[in-house]
N, C-alpha and C positions, 0 to 999 in steps of 0.2 A: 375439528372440522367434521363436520355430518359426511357420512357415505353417501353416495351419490345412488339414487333409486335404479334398476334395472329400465328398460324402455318396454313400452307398454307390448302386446301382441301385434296392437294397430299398427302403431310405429315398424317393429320388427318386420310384419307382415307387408307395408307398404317400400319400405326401403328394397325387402327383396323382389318386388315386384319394377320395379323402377331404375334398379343398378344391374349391372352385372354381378355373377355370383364373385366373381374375383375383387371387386369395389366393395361388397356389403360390409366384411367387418369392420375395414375402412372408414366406410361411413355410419355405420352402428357407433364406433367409437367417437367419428366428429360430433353426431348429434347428441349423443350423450354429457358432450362438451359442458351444456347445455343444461343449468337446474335451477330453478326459482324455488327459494325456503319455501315461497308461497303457497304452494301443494304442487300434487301428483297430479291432477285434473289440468294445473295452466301450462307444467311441463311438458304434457301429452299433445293439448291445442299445440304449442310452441311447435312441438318437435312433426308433428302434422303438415300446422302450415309453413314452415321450412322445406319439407319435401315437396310438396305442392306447386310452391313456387322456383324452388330451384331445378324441374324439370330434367328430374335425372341428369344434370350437371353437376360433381363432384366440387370443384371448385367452389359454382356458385351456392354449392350448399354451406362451403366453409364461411363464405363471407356473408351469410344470411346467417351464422351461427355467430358469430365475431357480431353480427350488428346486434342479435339477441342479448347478446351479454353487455352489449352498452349500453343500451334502451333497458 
């Protein structure tokens, strides 16, 4: 099994922007969840627009991670 890439600055820098400091690792670890073989570039879009849309909701980030991984 390949090691799973670190999250990009973007990613890091938006999660802490958008959770509580007490939620980030939390959710650093959900979204990491989260890796396409395909490259580091659609991981990055991926892990973006998950934040994006989950609106600093926790949960709903999980279940936008769960639908990433079945799509």
């Amino acid at each position: 099994m390949e090691p799973v890439p670190e999250l990009s600055r973007r990613v890091t820098a938006l999660i802490e922007e958008i959770f509580p400091p007490a939620d980030a690792p939390r959710i650093r670890e959900l979204i990491g969840e989260f890796h396409w073989s395909l490259g580091l570039a659609l991981d990055d879009r991926i892990h973006l627009d998950i934040l994006e849309i989950c609106g600093g909701q926790a949960e709903r980030a999980r279940e936008l991670v769960e639908l990433a991984k079945i799509d």
